[in-house]
C-alpha positions in Angstrom: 0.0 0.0 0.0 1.3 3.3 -0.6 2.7 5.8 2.2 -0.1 8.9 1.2 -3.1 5.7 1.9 -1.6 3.8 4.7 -1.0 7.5 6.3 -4.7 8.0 5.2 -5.8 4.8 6.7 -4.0 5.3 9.9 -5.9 8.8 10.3 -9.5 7.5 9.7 -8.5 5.3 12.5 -7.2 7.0 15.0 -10.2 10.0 14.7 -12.8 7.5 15.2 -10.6 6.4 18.3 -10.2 10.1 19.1 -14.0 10.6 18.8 -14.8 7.1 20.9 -12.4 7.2 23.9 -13.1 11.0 24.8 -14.8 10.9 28.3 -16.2 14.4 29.3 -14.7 15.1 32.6 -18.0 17.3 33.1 -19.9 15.0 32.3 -22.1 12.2 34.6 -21.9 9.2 33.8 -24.0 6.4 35.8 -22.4 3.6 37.3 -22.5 0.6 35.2 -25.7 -1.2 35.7 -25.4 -4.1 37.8 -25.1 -7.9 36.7 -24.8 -10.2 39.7 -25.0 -8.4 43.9 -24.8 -9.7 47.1 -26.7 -7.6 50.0 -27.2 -3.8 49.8 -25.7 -0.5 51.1 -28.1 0.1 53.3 -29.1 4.0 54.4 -30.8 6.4 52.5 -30.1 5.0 49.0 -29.6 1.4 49.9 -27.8 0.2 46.9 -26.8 -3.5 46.1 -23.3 -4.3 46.2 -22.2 -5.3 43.2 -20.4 -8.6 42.8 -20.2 -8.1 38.9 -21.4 -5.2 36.5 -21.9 -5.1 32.7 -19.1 -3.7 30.5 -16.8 -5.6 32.8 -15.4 -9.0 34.0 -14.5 -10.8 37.1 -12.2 -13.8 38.1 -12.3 -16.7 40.8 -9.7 -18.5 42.1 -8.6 -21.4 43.7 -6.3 -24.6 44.2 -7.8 -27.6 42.2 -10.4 -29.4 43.9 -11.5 -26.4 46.1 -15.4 -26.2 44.7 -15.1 -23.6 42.2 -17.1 -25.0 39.8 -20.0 -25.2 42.7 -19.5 -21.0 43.3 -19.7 -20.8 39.5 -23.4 -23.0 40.0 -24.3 -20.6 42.6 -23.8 -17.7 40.6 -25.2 -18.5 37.0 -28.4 -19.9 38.7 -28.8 -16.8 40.9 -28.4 -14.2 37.8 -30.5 -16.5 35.5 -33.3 -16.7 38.1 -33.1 -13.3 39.8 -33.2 -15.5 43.0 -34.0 -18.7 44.4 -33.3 -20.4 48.0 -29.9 -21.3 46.9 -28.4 -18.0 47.0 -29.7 -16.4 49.8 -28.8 -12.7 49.4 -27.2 -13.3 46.3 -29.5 -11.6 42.9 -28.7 -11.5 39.9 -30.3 -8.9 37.6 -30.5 -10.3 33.7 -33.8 -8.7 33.1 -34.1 -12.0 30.9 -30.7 -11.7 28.9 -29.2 -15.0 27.9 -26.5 -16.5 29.9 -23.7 -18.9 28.1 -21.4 -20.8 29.9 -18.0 -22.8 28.1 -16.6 -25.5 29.9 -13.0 -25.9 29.1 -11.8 -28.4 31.6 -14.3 -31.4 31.8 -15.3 -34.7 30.1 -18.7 -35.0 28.5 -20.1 -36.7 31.6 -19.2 -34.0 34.5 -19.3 -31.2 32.6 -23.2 -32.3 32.2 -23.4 -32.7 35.8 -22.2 -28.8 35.9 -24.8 -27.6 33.1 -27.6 -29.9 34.8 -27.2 -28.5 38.1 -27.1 -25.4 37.4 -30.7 -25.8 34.9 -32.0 -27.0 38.3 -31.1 -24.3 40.6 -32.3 -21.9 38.0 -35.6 -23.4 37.1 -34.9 -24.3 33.8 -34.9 -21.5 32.3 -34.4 -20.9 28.5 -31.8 -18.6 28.6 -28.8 -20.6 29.4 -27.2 -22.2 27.2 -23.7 -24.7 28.1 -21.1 -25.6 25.9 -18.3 -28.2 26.5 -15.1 -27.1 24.7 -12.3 -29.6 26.3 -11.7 -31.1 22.8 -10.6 -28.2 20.9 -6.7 -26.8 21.0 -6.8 -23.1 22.8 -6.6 -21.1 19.3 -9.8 -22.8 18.5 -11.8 -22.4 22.3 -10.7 -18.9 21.8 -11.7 -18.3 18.2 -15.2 -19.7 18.5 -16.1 -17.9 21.6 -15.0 -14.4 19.5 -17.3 -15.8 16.9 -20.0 -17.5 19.0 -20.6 -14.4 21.6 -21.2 -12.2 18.8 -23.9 -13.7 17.3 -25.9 -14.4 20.5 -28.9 -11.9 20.4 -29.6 -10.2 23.9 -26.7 -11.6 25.8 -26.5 -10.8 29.3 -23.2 -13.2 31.3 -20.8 -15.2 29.9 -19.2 -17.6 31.9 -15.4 -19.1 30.8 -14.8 -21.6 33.5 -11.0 -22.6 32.6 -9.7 -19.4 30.8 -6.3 -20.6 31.3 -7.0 -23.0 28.6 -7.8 -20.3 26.0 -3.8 -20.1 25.5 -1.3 -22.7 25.5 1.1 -21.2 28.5 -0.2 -19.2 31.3 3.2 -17.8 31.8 3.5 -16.4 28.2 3.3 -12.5 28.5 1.9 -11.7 24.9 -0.7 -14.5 24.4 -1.7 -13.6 28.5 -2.0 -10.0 28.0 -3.6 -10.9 24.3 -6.3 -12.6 26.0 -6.8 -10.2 28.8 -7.8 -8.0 26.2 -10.2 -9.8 24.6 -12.0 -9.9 27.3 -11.7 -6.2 27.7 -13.2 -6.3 24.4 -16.3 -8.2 24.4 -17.4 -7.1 27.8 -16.9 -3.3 26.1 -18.6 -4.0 23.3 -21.4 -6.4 24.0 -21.8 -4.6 27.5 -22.2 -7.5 29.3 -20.6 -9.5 32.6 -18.0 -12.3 32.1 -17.3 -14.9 34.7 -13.2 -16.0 34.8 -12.2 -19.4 36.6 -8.6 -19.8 37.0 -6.1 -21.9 39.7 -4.2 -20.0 42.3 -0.8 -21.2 42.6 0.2 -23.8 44.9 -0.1 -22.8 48.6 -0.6 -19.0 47.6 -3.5 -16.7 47.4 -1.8 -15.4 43.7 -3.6 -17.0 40.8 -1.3 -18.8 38.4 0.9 -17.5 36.0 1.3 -13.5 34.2 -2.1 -14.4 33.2 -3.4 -14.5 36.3 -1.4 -11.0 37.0 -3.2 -9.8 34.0 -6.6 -10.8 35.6 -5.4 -8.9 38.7 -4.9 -6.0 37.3 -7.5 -5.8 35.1 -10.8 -7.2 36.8 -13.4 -5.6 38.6 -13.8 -8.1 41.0 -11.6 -11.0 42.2 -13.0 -13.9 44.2 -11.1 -16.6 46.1 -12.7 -19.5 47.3 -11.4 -22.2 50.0 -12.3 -24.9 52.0 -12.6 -24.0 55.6 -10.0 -25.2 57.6 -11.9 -26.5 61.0 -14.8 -28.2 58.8 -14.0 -29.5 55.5 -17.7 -29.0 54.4 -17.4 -25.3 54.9 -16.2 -23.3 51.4 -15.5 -19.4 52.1 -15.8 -17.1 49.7 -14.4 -13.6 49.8 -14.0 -10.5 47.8 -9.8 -10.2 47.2 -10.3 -7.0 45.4 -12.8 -4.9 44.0 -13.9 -1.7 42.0 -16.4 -0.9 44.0 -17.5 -1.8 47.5 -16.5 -5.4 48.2 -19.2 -7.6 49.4 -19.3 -9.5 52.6 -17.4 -12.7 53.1 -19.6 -15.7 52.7 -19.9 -19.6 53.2 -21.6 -22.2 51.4 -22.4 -26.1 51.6 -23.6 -29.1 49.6 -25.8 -30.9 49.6 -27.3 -33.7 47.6 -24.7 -32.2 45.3 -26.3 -28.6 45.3 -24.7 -26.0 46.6 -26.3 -23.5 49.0 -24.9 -20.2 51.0 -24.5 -21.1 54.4 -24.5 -17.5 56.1 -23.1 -14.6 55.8 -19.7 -14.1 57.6 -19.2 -10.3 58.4 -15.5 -10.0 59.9 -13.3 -9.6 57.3 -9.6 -10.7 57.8 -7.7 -7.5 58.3 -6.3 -6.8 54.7 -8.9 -9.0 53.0 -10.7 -6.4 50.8 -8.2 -4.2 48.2 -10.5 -1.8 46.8 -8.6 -0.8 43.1 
């Protein structure tokens, strides 16, 4: 291409960018409305607490084996349902947007026991819709959730349980950050909430790898979950950092294989909650 139309090219660009990314520091804006909350303000205004908003994405983490994936079923079923007697304070506010959820990790047969859960808690609603991607290489589980996400008419959450497997090393800075901004990019543009699962590194509280540093950074809410040390049927949940105000620590069990939130735990460990 020659210099005068690249040149040419290159300033059509960057004036729609100049015109798009201009915030008017006079202006005000209203906070992002909210996707997923847990409990209320109180006072005056009482507002919910936000656990996730649209435009934006958050991340939980955890060692293996530490009942993500039942958080995750706690979660989806409270924002597809609005509320039900799983979640206690927990609402989620879809207004009837569609929720999709990829499965990166899991075999056909408990990745179905995920999905099917979840259906239940939520009442069966027609608005979610699960998809298993374990199968395909990274390029590809990345590829056809650019190209599936954008086609989905009135899409509300997305949930990505196993974002590490959306690129072949977790400790590779470009594909990490690469990937980061994706997601930066659909919540953006589609305005709606995505839902990150990702390790934490052995016996540490940092999830794994520079993409888990790109989360960090990046996220509007982080979420660790472990089991309780004193009762191994105990998981707590708590808000690592957060954009806005962070919501109570909380506990749930299982039973019959369903998760429900236990009670709300309201002492925070001193140096819990890093508000960004």
């Amino acid at each position: 291409m020659p210099y005068q139309e690249l040149e040419l090219d290159h300033n059509k660009k960057f004036e729609q960018i100049l015109k798009d990314a201009y915030v008017d520091p006079k202006k005000e804006v209203d906070y992002p409305p909210v996707a997923i909350s847990m409990g209320s303000t109180g006072g005056e205004r009482d507002l919910p607490i936000c656990v996730g908003t649209y435009g934006n994405f958050s991340f939980i983490q955890a060692p293996p084996k530490s009942r993500k994936t039942f958080l995750v079923s706690l979660m989806a079923s409270a924002y597809i349902s609005g509320s039900n007697h799983y979640s206690e304070r927990m609402l989620g506010h879809s207004d009837g947007k569609m929720t999709i959820h990829y499965d990166t990790e899991q075999g056909e047969f408990h990745a179905q026991r995920v999905f099917g859960r979840i259906d239940k808690m939520a009442g069966g609603l027609e608005t979610y819709k699960p998809y298993s991607l374990r199968e395909y290489t990274p390029q590809e589980r990345l590829e056809f959730i650019d190209w599936h996400i954008n086609r989905v008419d009135n899409l509300g959450l997305v949930i990505i349980d196993g974002i590490a497997d959306l690129i072949n090393d977790v400790n590779d800075i470009n594909a990490s950050n690469e990937l980061v901004q994706y997601l930066m990019k659909w919540t953006k543009e589609l305005k709606i909430h995505i839902i990150t699962v990702i390790h934490s590194n052995y016996n540490s509280m940092k999830p794994t790898g520079h993409l888990g540093s790109f989360l960090e950074k990046k996220t509007e809410t982080q979420i660790s979950v472990k089991v309780d040390e004193e009762d191994d049927g105990i998981t707590i949940v708590t808000c690592m950092r957060s954009r806005g105000q962070p919501f109570d620590k909380f506990s749930f069990r299982i039973k019959n294989g369903i998760p429900y939130i236990d009670k709300q735990i309201n002492l925070p460990e001193e140096g819990s909650y890093i508000n960004l």
